[in-house]
TORZA-160464 format. One record per residue (C-alpha): residue number from 1; residue in one letter; x, y, z. Coordinates in steps of 0.5 Angstrom, whole numbers, plus 500, padded with zeros to 3 digits. Layout:
BEGIN
[NUM,A,[X,Y,Z]]
...
***
This chain:
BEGIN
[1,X,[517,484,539]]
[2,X,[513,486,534]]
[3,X,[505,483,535]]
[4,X,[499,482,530]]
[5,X,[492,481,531]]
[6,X,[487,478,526]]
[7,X,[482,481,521]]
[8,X,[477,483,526]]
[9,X,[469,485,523]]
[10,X,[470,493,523]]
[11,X,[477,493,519]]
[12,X,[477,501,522]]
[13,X,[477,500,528]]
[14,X,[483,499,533]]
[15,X,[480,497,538]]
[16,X,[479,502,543]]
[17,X,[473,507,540]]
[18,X,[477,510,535]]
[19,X,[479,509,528]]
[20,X,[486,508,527]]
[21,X,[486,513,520]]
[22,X,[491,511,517]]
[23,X,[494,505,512]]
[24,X,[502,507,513]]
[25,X,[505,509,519]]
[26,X,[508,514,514]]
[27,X,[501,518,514]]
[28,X,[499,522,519]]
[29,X,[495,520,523]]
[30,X,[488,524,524]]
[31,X,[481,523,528]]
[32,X,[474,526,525]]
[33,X,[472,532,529]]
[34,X,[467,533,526]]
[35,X,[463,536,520]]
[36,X,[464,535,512]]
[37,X,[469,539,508]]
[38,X,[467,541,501]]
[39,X,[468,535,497]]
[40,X,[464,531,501]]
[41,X,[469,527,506]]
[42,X,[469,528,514]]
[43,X,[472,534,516]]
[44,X,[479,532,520]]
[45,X,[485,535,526]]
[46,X,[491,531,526]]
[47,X,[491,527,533]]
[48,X,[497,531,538]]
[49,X,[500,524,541]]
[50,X,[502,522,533]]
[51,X,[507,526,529]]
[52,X,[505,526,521]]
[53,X,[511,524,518]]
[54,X,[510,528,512]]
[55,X,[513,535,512]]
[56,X,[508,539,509]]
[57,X,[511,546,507]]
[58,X,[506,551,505]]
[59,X,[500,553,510]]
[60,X,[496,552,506]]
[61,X,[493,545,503]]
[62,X,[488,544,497]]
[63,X,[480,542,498]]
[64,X,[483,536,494]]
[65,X,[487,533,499]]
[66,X,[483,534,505]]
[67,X,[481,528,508]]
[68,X,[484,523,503]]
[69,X,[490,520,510]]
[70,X,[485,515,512]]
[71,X,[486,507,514]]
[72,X,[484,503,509]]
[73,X,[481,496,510]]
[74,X,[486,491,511]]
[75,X,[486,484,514]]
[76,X,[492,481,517]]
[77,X,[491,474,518]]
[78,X,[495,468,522]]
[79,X,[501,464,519]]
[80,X,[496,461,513]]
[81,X,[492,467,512]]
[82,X,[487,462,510]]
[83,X,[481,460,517]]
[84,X,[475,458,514]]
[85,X,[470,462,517]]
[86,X,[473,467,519]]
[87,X,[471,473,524]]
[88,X,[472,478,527]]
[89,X,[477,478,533]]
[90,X,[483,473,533]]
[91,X,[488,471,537]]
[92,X,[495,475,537]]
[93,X,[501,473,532]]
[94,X,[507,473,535]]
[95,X,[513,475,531]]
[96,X,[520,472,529]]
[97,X,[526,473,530]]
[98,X,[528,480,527]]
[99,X,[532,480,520]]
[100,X,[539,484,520]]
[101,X,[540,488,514]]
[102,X,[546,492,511]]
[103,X,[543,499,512]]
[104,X,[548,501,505]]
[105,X,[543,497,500]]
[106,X,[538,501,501]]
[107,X,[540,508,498]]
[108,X,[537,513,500]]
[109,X,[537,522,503]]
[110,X,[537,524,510]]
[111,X,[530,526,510]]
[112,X,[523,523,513]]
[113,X,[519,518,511]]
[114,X,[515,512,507]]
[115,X,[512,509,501]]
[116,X,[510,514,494]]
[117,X,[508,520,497]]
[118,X,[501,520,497]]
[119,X,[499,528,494]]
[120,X,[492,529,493]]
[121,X,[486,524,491]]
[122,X,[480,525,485]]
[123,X,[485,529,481]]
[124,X,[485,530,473]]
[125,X,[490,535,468]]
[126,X,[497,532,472]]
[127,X,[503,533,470]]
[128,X,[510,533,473]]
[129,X,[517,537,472]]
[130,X,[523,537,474]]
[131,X,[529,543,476]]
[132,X,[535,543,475]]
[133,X,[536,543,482]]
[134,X,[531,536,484]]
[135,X,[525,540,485]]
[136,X,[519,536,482]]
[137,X,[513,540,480]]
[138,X,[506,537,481]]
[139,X,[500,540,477]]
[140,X,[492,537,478]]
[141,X,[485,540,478]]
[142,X,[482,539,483]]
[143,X,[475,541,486]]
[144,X,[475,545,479]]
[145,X,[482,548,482]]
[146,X,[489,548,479]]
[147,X,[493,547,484]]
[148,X,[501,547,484]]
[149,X,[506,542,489]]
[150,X,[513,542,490]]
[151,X,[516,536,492]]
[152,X,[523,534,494]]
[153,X,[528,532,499]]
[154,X,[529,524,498]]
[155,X,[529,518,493]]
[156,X,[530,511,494]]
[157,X,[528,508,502]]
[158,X,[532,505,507]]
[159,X,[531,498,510]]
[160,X,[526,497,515]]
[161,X,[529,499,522]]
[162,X,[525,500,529]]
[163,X,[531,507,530]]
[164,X,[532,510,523]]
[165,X,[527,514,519]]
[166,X,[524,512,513]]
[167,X,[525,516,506]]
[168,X,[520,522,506]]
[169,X,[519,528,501]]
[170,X,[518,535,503]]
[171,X,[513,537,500]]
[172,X,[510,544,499]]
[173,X,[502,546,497]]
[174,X,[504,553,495]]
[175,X,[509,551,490]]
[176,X,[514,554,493]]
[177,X,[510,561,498]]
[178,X,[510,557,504]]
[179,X,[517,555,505]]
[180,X,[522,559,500]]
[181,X,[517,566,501]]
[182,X,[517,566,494]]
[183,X,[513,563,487]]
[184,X,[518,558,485]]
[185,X,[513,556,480]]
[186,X,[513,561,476]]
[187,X,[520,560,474]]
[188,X,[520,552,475]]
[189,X,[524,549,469]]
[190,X,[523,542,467]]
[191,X,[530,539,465]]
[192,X,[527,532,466]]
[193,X,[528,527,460]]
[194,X,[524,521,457]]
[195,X,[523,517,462]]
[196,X,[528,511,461]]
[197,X,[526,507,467]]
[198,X,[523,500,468]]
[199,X,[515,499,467]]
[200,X,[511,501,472]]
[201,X,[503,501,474]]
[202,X,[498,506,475]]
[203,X,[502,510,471]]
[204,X,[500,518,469]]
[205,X,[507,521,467]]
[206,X,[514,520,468]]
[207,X,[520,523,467]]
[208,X,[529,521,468]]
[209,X,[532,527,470]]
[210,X,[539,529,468]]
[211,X,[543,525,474]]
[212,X,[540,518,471]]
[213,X,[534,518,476]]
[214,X,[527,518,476]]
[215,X,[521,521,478]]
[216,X,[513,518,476]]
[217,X,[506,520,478]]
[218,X,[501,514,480]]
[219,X,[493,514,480]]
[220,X,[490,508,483]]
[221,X,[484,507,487]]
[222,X,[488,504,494]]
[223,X,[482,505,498]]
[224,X,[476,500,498]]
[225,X,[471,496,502]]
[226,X,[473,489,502]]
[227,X,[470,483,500]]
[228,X,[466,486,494]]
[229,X,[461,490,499]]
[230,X,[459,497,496]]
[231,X,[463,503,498]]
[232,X,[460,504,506]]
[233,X,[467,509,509]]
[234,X,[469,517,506]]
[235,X,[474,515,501]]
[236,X,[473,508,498]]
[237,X,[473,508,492]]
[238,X,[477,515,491]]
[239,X,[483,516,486]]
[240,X,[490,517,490]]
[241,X,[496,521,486]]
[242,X,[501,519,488]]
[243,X,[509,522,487]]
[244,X,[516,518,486]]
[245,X,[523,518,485]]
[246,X,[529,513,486]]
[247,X,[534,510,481]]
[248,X,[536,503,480]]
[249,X,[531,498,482]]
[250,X,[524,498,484]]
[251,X,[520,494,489]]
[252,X,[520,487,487]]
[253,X,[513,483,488]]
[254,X,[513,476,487]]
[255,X,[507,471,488]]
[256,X,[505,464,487]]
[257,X,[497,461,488]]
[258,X,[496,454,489]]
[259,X,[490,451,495]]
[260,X,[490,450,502]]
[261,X,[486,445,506]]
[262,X,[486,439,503]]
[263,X,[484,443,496]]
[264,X,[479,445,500]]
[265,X,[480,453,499]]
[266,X,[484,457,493]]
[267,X,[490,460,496]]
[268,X,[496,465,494]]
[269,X,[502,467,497]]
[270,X,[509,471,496]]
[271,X,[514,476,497]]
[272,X,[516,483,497]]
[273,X,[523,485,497]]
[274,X,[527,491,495]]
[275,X,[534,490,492]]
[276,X,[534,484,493]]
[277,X,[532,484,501]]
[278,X,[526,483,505]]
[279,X,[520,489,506]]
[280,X,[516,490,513]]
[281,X,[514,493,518]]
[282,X,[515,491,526]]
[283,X,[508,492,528]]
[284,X,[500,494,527]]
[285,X,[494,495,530]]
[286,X,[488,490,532]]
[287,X,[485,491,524]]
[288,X,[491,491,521]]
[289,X,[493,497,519]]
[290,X,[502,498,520]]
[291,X,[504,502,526]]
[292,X,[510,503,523]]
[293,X,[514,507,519]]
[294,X,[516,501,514]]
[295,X,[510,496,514]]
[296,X,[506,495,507]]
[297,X,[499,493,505]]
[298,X,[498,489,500]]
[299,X,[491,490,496]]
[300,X,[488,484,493]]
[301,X,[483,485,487]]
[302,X,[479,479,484]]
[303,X,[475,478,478]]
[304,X,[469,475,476]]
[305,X,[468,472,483]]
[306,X,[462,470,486]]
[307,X,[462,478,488]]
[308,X,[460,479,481]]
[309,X,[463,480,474]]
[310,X,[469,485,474]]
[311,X,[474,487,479]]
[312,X,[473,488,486]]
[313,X,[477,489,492]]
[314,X,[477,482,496]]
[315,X,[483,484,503]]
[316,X,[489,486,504]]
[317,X,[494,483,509]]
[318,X,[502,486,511]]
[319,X,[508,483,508]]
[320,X,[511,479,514]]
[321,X,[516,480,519]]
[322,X,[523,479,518]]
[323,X,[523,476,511]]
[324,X,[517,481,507]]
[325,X,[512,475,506]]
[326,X,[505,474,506]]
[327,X,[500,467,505]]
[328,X,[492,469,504]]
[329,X,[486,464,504]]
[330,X,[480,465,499]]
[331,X,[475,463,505]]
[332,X,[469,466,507]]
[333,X,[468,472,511]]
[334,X,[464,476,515]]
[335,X,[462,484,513]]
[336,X,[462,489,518]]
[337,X,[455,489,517]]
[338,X,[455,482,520]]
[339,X,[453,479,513]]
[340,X,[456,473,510]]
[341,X,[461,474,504]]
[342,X,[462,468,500]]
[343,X,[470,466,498]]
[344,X,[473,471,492]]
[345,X,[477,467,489]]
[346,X,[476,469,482]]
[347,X,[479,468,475]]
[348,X,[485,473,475]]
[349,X,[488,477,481]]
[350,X,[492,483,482]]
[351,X,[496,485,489]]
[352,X,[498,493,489]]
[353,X,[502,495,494]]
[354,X,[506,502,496]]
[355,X,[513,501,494]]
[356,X,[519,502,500]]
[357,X,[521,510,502]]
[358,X,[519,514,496]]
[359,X,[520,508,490]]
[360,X,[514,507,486]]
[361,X,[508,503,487]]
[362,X,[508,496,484]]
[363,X,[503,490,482]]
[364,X,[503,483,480]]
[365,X,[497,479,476]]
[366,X,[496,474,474]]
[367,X,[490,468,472]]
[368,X,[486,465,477]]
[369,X,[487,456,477]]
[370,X,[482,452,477]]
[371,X,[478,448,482]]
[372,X,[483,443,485]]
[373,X,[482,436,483]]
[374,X,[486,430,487]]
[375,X,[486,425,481]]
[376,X,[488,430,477]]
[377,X,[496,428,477]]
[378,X,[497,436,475]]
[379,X,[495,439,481]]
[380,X,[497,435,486]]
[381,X,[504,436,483]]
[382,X,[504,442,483]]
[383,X,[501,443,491]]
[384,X,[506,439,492]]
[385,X,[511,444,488]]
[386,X,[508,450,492]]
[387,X,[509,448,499]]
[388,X,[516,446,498]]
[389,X,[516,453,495]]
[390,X,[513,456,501]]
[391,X,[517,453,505]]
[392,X,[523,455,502]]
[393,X,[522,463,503]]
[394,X,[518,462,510]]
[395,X,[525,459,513]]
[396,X,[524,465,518]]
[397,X,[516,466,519]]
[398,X,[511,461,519]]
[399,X,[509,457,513]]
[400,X,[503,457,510]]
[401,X,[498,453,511]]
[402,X,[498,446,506]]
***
């Protein structure tokens, strides 16, 4: 039975003394051991107790990778995801039922795995070739250093399963040394195409290779302090590159807004699903952060909000067992400085998320409503509309608050 506890003060903290540094349990887990590597960001052992389901290959990893598998701010809120007030701390979720699903749906390689593979932060110069054989070659600068990643091994992603694995690159930073014992770059050659594919956000290149798949690399700012604060961890703010490969679909990211309370708060809810099917992981730590192979976070960002004008990271909430769900409320918090943050509802939102196995990550956008007036015959039509919505996709999880 999978258990979630509410968004506590410190969203880094597990509760127990330590940082749980990691946003997906496909990351490998890491402690600070102290110290600073040369950009800045805390020196890092990977922890004995967690496995990293990443498969590095080569010995070596670039000084632009260091440090970048940290936990983000998150928040995973109660059945509405919308408590007026909230605080630190909360009272423990029990999940639902669990949802059967036919493993056949999701295609995918008998590797490792979880989400798009993050590769390295604070890049520039990327590019993406793909060899007749599968093998995807990355190229950045990173620390004013060109570096060369091969990646491959996996496409697609499995269902969320508490037995089976995830779908995971291989990945070898020594662009072929560490694993093949010899420079395989040297004689890479792209035989990838026009990318062919669907739209996608973050987008730096992609390519479809001769088998009809595709390959994408994606840079976004996923790691960010929450409620319109300014910086205050090692890595807010950082750009991550990330790489993907699937053919057919990519993760579907649905969401609707409307009001809670009465009216009261601004309100937004949906769904995460892929090929037609629910995502979700089992459980998570106090704060939030999925300690699962399959749990996404969804990242919520504001604009023009009473944080200030732009876009400014608001939360971000799991999608819910069994049915890939999620309900979040534009209340007032609490920072972990113990300041008062004022709601964050603003004029537009956008939700970013890590696509399932080594899909592509994608988002969702759209304008904010206005105050909610109940001698308006529009808005109570359509509250009254969205409920029923949500009713209707949260048969098996709680529905949000009205």
């Amino acid at each position: 039975m999978a258990k979630v506890r509410a968004h506590s003060r410190d969203p880094s903290s597990d509760g127990g003394g330590r940082q749980a540094l990691r946003s997906h349990r496909g990351d490998p887990g890491f402690e600070v051991a102290g110290g600073r590597v040369s950009d800045g960001t805390p020196r890092l052992r990977v922890q004995c107790r967690e496995v990293a389901l990443v498969r590095v290959d080569g010995a070596g990893r670039p000084a632009g990778l260091k440090g970048e598998q940290e936990a983000l701010d998150v928040g995973v809120w109660a059945s509405h995801g919308a408590r007026a007030h909230s605080a630190g701390g909360g009272r423990l979720l029990r999940a639902l039922v669990s949802f059967g699903i036919t493993l056949a749906v999701f295609a995918a390689v008998p590797a490792l795995a979880s989400a798009s593979q993050l590769i390295a932060r604070n890049t520039s110069s990327e590019g993406l070739a793909v060899s007749s054989d599968g093998k995807a070659l990355l190229t950045y600068h990173a620390q004013g250093k060109l570096q060369r990643v091969l990646v491959w091994g996996a496409v697609n992603a499995r269902p969320p399963s508490e037995s089976a694995r995830a779908t995971e690159f291989r990945v070898d930073y020594s662009g072929g040394w560490g694993t093949f014992r010899r420079q395989l770059w040297k004689a890479h050659r792209n035989v990838c195409r026009p990318y062919r594919g669907p739209a996608l956000p973050f987008l730096v290149t992609a390519c479809t290779a001769p088998d009809g798949s595709h390959w994408a690399i994606q840079r976004w700012r996923r790691h960010q302090a929450n409620f319109g604060i300014p910086p205050w961890k090692p890595g807010h703010g950082a750009w991550e590159l990330r790489v993907s490969h699937w053919s057919g679909p990519v993760a579907k990211l649905d969401a609707w807004l409307d009001w809670s309370y009465g009216g009261r708060w601004h309100h937004l809810f949906g769904r995460l699903t892929y090929r037609g099917l629910p995502v979700h992981g089992f459980s998570t730590t106090p704060t939030g952060d999925p300690l699962d192979r399959f749990g996404r976070v969804l990242y919520l960002d504001t604009l023009d909000s009473a944080y200030g004008k732009g876009w400014y990271r608001e939360n971000g909430f799991v999608a819910r067992r069994p049915d890939g769900t999620f309900c979040y409320g534009f209340v007032p918090h609490t920072a972990h400085t113990g300041e008062r943050r004022p709601a964050g509802h603003g004029t537009r939102y956008r939700l970013s998320v890590s696509g399932p196995g080594v899909t592509p990550d994608v988002s969702w956008e759209a304008a904010g409503l206005p105050g909610y007036d109940p001698a308006n015959p529009k808005h109570v039509t359509h509250e009254a509309e969205m409920n029923a919505l949500q009713g209707s996709l949260m048969t098996r999880s709680s529905v949000c608050h009205a």
